[in-house]
Kinemage of the C-alpha trace (Angstrom):
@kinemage 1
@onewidth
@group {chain A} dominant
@subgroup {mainchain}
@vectorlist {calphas} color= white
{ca unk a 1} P 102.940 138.193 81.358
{ca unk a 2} L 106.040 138.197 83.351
{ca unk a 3} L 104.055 138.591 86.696
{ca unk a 4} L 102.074 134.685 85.574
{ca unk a 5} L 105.353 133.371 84.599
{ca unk a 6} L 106.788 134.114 88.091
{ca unk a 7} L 103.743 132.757 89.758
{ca unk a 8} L 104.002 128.994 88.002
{ca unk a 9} L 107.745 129.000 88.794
{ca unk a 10} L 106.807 129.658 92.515
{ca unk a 11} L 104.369 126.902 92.539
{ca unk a 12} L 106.758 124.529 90.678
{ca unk a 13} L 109.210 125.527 93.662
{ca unk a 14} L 106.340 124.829 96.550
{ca unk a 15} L 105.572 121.206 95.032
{ca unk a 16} L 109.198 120.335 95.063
{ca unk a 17} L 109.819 121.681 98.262
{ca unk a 18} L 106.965 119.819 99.564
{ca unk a 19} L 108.193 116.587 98.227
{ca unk a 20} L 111.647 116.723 100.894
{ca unk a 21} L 108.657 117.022 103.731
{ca unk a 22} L 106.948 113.600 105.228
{ca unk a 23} L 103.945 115.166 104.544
{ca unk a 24} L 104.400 116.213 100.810
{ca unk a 25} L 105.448 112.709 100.227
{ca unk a 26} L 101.990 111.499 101.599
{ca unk a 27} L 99.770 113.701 99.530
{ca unk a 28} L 102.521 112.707 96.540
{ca unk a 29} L 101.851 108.976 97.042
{ca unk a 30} L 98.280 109.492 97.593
{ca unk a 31} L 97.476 111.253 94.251
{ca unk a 32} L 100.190 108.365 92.855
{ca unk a 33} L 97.809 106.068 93.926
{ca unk a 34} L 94.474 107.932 92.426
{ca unk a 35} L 96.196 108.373 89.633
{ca unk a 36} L 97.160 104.472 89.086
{ca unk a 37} L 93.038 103.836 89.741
{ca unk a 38} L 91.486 106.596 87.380
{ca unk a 39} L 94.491 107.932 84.783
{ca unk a 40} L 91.948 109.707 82.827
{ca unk a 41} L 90.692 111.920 85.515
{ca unk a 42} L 93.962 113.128 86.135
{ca unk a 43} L 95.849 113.105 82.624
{ca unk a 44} L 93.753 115.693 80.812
{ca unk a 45} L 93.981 118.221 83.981
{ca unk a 46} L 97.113 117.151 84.204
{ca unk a 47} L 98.069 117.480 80.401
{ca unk a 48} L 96.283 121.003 80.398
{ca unk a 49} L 98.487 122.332 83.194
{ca unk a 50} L 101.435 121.015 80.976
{ca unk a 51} L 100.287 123.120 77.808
{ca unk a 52} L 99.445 126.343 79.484
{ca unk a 53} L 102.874 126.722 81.076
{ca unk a 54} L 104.239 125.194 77.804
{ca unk a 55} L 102.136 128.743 76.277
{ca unk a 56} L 103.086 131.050 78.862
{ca unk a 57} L 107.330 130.185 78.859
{ca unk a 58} L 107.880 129.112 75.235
{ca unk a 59} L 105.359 131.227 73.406
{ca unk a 60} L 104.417 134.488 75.212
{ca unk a 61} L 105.843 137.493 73.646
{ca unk a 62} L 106.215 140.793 75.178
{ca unk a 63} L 104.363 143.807 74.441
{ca unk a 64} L 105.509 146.543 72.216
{ca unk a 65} L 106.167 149.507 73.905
{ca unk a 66} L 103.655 152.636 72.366
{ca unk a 67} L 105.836 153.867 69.299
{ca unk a 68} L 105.013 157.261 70.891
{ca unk a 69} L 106.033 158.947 74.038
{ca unk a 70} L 105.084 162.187 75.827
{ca unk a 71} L 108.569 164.008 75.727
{ca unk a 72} L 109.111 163.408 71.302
{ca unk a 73} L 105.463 164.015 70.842
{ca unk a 74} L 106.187 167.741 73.129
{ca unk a 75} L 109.083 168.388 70.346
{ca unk a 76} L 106.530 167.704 67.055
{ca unk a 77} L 104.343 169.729 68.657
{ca unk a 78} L 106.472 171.897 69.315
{ca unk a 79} L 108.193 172.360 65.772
{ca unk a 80} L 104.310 172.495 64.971
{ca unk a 81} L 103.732 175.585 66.986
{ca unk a 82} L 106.606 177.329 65.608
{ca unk a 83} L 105.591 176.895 61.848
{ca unk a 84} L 102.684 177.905 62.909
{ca unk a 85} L 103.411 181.052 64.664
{ca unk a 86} L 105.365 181.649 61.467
{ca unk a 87} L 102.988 181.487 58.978
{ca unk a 88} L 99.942 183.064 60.826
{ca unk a 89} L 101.091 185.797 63.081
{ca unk a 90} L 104.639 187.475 61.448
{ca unk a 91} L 103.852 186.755 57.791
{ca unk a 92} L 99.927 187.148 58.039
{ca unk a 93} L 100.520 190.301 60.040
{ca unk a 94} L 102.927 191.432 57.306
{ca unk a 95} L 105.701 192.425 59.907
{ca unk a 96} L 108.916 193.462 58.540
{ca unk a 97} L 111.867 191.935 60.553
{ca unk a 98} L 115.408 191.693 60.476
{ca unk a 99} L 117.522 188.837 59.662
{ca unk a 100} L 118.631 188.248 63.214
{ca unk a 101} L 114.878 187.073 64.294
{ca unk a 102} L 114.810 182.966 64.535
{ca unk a 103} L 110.793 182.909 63.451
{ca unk a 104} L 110.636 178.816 63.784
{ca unk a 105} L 111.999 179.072 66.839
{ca unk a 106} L 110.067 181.784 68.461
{ca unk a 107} L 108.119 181.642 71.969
{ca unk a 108} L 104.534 181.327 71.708
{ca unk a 109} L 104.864 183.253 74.756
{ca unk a 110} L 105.970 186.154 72.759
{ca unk a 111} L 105.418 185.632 69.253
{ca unk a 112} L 101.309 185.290 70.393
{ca unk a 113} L 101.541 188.392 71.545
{ca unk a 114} L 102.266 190.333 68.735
{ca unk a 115} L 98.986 191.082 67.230
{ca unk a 116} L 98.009 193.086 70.693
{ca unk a 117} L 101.137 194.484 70.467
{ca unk a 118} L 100.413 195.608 66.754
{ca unk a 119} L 97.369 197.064 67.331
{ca unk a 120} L 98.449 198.875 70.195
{ca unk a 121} L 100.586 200.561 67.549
{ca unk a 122} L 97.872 201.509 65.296
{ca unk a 123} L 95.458 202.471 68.387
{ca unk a 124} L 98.322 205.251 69.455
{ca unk a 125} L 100.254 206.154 66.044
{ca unk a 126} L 96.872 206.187 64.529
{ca unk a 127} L 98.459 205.192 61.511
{ca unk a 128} L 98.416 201.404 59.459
{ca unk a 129} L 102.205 201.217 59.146
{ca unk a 130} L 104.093 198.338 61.108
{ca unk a 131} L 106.951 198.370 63.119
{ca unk a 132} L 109.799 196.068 62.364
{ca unk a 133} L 110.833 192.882 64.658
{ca unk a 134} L 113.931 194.020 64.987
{ca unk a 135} L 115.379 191.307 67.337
{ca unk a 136} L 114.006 188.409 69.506
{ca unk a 137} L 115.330 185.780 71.559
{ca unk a 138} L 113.595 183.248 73.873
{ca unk a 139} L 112.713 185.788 76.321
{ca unk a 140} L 111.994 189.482 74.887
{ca unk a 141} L 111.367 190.795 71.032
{ca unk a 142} L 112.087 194.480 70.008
{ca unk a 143} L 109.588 196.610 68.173
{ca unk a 144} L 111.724 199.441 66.195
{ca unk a 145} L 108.901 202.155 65.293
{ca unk a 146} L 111.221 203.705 62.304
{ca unk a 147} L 109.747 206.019 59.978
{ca unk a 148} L 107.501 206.889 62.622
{ca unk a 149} L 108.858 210.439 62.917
{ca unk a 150} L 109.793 211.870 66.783
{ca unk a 151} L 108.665 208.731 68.947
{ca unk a 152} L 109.036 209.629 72.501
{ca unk a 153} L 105.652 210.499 73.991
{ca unk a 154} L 103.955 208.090 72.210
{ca unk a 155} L 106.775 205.332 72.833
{ca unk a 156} L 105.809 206.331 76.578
{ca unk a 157} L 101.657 206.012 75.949
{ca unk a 158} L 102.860 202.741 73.974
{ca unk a 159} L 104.213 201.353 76.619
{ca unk a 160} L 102.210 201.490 79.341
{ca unk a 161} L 99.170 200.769 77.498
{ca unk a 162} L 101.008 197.237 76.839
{ca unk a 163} L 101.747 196.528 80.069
{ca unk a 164} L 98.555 197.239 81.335
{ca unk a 165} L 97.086 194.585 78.766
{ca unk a 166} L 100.064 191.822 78.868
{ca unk a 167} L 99.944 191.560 82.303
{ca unk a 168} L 102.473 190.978 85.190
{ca unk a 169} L 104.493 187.830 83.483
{ca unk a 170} L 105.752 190.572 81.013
{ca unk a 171} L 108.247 193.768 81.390
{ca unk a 172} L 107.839 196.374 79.021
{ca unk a 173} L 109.947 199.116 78.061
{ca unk a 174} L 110.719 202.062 76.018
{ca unk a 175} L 114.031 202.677 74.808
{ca unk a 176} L 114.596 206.046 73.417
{ca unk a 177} L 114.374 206.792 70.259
{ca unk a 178} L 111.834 204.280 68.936
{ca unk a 179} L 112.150 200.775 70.679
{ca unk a 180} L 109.464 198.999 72.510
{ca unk a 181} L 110.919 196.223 74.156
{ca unk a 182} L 108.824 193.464 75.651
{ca unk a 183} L 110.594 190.417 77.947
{ca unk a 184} L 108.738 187.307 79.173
{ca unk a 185} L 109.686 186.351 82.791
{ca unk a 186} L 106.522 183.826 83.700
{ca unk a 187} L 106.965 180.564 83.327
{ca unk a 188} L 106.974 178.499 80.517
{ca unk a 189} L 103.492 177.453 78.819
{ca unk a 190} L 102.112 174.542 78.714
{ca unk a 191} L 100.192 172.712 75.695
{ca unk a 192} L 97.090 174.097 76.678
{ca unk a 193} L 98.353 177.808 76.621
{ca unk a 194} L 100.413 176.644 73.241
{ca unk a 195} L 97.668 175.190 71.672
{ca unk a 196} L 95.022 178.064 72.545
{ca unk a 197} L 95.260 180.214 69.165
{ca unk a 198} L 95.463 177.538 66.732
{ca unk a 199} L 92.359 175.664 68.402
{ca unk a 200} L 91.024 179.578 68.339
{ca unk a 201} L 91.690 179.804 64.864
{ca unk a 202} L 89.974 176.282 64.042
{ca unk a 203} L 86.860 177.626 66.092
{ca unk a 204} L 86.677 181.172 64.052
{ca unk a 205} L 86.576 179.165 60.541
{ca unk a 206} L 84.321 176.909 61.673
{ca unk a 207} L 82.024 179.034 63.242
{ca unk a 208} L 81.874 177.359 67.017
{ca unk a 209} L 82.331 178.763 69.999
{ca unk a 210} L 86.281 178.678 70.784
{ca unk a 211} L 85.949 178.359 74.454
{ca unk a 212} L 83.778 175.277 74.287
{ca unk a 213} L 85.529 174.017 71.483
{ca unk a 214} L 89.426 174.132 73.425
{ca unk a 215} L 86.999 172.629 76.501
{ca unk a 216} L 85.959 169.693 74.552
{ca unk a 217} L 89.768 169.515 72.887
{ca unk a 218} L 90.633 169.136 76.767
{ca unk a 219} L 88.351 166.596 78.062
{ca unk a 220} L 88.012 163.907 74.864
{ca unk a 221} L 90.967 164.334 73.158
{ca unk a 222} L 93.744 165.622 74.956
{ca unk a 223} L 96.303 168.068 73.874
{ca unk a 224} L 99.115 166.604 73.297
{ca unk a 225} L 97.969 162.659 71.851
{ca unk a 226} L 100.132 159.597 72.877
{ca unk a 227} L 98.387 157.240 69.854
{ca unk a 228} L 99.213 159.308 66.937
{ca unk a 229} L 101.553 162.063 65.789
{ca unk a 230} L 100.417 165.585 66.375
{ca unk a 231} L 98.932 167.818 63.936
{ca unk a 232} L 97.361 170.945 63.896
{ca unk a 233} L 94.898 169.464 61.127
{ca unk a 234} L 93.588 166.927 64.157
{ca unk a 235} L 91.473 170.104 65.499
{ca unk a 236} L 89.248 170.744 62.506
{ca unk a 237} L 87.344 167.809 61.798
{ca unk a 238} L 86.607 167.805 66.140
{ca unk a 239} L 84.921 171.672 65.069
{ca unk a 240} L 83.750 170.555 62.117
{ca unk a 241} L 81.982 167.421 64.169
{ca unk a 242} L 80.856 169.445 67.498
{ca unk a 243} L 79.243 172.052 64.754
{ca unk a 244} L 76.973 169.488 63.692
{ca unk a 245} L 75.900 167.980 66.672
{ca unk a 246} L 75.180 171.075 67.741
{ca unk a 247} L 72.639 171.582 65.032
{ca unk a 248} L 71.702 167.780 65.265
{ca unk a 249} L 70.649 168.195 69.219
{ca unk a 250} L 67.780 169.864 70.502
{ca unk a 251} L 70.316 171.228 73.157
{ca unk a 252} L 73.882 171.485 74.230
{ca unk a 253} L 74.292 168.374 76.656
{ca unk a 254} L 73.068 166.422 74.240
{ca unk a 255} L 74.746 167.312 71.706
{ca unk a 256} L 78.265 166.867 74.084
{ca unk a 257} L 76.619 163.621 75.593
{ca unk a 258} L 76.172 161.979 72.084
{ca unk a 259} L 80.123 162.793 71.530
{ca unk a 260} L 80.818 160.757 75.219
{ca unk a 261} L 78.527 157.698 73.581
{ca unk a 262} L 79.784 158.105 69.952
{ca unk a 263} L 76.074 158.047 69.393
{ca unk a 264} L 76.200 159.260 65.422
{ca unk a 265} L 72.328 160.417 65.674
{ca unk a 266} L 70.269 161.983 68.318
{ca unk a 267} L 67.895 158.459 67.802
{ca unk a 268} L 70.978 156.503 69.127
{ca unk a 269} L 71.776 158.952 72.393
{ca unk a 270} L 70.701 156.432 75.303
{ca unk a 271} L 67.370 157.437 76.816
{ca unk a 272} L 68.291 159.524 80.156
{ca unk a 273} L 71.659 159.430 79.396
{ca unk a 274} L 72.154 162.095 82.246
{ca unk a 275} L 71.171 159.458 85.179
{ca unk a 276} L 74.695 157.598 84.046
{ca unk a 277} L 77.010 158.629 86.590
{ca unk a 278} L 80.322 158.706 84.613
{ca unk a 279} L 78.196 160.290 81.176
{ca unk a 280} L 77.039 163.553 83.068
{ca unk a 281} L 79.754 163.756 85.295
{ca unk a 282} L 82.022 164.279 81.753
{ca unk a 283} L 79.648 166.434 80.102
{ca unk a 284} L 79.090 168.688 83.025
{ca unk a 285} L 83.232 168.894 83.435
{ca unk a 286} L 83.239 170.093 79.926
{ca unk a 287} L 80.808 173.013 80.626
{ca unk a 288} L 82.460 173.869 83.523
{ca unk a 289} L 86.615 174.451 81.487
{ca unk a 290} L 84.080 176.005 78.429
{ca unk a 291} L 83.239 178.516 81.574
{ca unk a 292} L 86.326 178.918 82.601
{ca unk a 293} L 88.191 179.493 79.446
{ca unk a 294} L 85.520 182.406 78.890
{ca unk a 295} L 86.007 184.092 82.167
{ca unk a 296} L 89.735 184.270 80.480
{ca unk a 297} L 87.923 185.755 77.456
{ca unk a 298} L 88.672 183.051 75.216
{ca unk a 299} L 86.204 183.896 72.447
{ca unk a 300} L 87.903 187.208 71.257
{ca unk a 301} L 88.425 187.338 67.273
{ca unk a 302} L 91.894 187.344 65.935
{ca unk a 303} L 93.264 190.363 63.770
């Protein structure tokens, strides 16, 4: 809008400019003259030209700006993530913890880790009791194996059987007599990495393949929305949807093609959809993140 309005002001400027040349003032006495012969050839133009600036500087009204933006809709999801982490890793896992442990405000980076962490527990101790979260801060938690008797050797075998499995963005350590300590030093995640075990959890209830299902998250919806607020809900209708196109389709591409199309049958998927450059290059990306995503071993069921 403001870009038009700066264009008719320039050509306003021109035509007066024009009229302190000799030349201006010809062409302004010639079209004076037209005018005088033939008024009605040159009043409606003439009168149009009026009302559309009349539109553009009187009655044009700027756009609202989105109601949503990327950095507030980072801190819902956020908050999101932390509730969630919350209610379906500490209190499903049954963990006992101190009162020193900020759960809402735990690191996904550290709090999703806590299930491998638990069952490399059980896998050593050989027994079912937990450990307690004794402490945890943005970058390490503290496992305190008490009542687990003398805890050295297998605090040792607990150990590096965690760092083998965490990887190289952690530090693990014993601390004598029952403390596993585990710090995060890579860096932060991202809303993909964030967003990977509640889209896994969606894709275990609803019986689709996780990796395919976080691909197609990726590529149609996005993971962090700028045209509504985030939810963690938002995930299982898209699972509940793919799972029935899946059954709908005679195979996969089609079923992902109908999705691109919004085609809400297989009778209303265009006929050789695939020959549409911009169709098959999207349903070919999403096969290729769905592969990727299970190289990572994205498909693993939860504790």
């Amino acid at each position: 809008m403001i870009f038009i309005r700066i264009w008719i002001l320039l050509v306003f400027i021109i035509i007066i400019l024009s009229l302190f040349s000799a030349k201006g003032r010809a062409y302004f006495r010639l079209l004076k003259n037209f005018y005088l012969e033939r008024p009605v050839f040159l009043s409606i133009p003439l009168l149009g030209l009026i009302g559309i600036t009349s539109l553009f500087f009187f009655l044009g009204r700027p756009t609202s700006a989105l109601s949503f933006n990327i950095e507030d809709q980072k801190i819902i999801q956020d908050s999101l993530i932390g509730y969630f982490t919350k209610e379906q890793i500490i209190e499903a896992l049954k963990i006992d913890i101190t009162k020193t442990v900020p759960l809402e405000k735990g690191k996904p980076e550290l709090t999703y880790i806590l299930p491998t962490a638990i069952n490399t527990f059980k896998s050593i101790t050989k027994k079912e009791k937990m450990p307690v979260l004794f402490q945890s801060d943005s970058i390490s938690l503290t496992l305190k194996a008490e009542g687990f008797g003398l805890f050295k050797n297998r605090g040792h075998r607990i150990k590096k059987a965690l760092q083998k499995k965490l990887g190289n963005d952690y530090i693990v350590q014993f601390h004598a007599p029952n403390e596993i300590k585990i710090q995060y030093k890579g860096p932060p995640w991202n809303a993909e990495l964030k967003l990977s075990l509640p889209i896994l959890r969606v894709a275990i209830h609803e019986q689709v393949e996780p990796a395919l299902l976080m691909s197609l998250v990726k590529n149609n919806h996005g993971f962090i929305p700028l045209d509504t607020i985030p939810t963690l809900e938002r995930f299982t209708p898209i699972a509940i949807d793919l799972k029935q196109r899946l059954t709908d389709h005679s195979s996969m591409e089609d079923a992902l093609a109908s999705i691109y199309f919004n085609a809400p049958t297989p009778q209303a998927l265009p006929i050789k959809w695939w020959r549409q450059p911009t169709a098959s290059n999207w349903v070919q990306q999403v096969f290729i993140d769905a592969q990727i995503y299970r190289d990572y071993g994205f498909s693993l069921d939860l504790p």
